[in-house]
C-alpha positions, 0 to 999 in steps of 0.5 A: 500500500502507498504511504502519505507522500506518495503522488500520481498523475491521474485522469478521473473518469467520472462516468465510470463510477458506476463500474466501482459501485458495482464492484463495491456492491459485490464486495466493498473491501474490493473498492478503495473508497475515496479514489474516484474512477480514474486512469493513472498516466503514472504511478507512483510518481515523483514522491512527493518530498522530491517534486519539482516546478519543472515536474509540474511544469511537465505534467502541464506541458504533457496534458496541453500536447493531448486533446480531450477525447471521447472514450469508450470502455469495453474490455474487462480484464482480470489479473493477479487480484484486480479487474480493470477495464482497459481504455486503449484510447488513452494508451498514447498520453499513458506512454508520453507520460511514461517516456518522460519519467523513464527511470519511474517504474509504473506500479513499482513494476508488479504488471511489467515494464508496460500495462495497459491503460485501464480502469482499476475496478476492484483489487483484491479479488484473489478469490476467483468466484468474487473476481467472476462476479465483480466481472459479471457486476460490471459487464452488463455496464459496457459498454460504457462512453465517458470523456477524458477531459483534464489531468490531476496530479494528485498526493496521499494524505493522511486524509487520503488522496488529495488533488495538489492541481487539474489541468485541462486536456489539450490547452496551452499554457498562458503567456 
């Protein structure tokens, strides 16, 4: 589990919270309560005791080169006590943010140099009847359309997950 100090680049994806209280319903120690539906561009990211104004800065001038973009999630995917749903159109900012923290190991490497973009819907589910009914819960959702629209860089707390800023997808900077 992360420990307060901890930040990450996120993009909340309101429209999917459905899929989370689906799972909560199927078992709420599945869902982390208080993380809205979201994709991490990147996580961990820089701690928070080494964050920079140049890695603010690029986490701006990284959501400003990316248009807002309408989505639509499909595919459930299951793995090692999670269920996520896979969000290929967001693969490409997932990997520009990826390549300009290359020395940052996403999920600490526990899915490979390269996971997909995705969805965390439950975690947790090491028991394999609760991951098919988790499954089964938020399948009869998809498909489901949503819309990317900003970026957050975000902290852990001792009151949990805090946004430090949100910056709108695809517009530049001021002068």
């Amino acid at each position: 589990m992360p420990e307060p100090g901890t930040t990450a680049v996120v993009i909340a994806l309101p429209d999917a919270a459905p899929l989370l209280e689906a799972a909560w319903r199927v078992d709420p120690a599945l869902v982390r309560r208080g993380v809205p539906a979201h994709v991490s561009l990147l996580y961990p990211f820089v701690p928070e005791s080494a964050l920079t104004d140049q890695d603010e800065q690029g986490v701006r001038s990284l959501a400003a080169r990316f248009p807002a973009a309408d989505l639509r999630l499909e595919e459930v995917v299951t793995a090692s006590g999670f269920v996520a749903v896979t969000v290929p159109g967001l693969q490409p900012i997932v990997d520009a943010f990826r390549g300009q923290w290359p020395g940052l190991r996403p999920y600490w490497g526990r899915f490979g140099a390269r996971p997909a973009a995705h969805v965390t819907v439950a975690m947790g589910a090491d028991d394999p009847a609760a991951a098919a009914h988790v499954r089964a819960a938020i399948g009869s959702l998809l498909p489901l359309d949503t819309r990317a629209a900003a970026v957050q860089l975000v902290g852990l707390t001792e009151e949990g997950w805090q946004p430090r800023f949100t910056v709108p997808l695809g517009v530049p900077e001021g002068p």
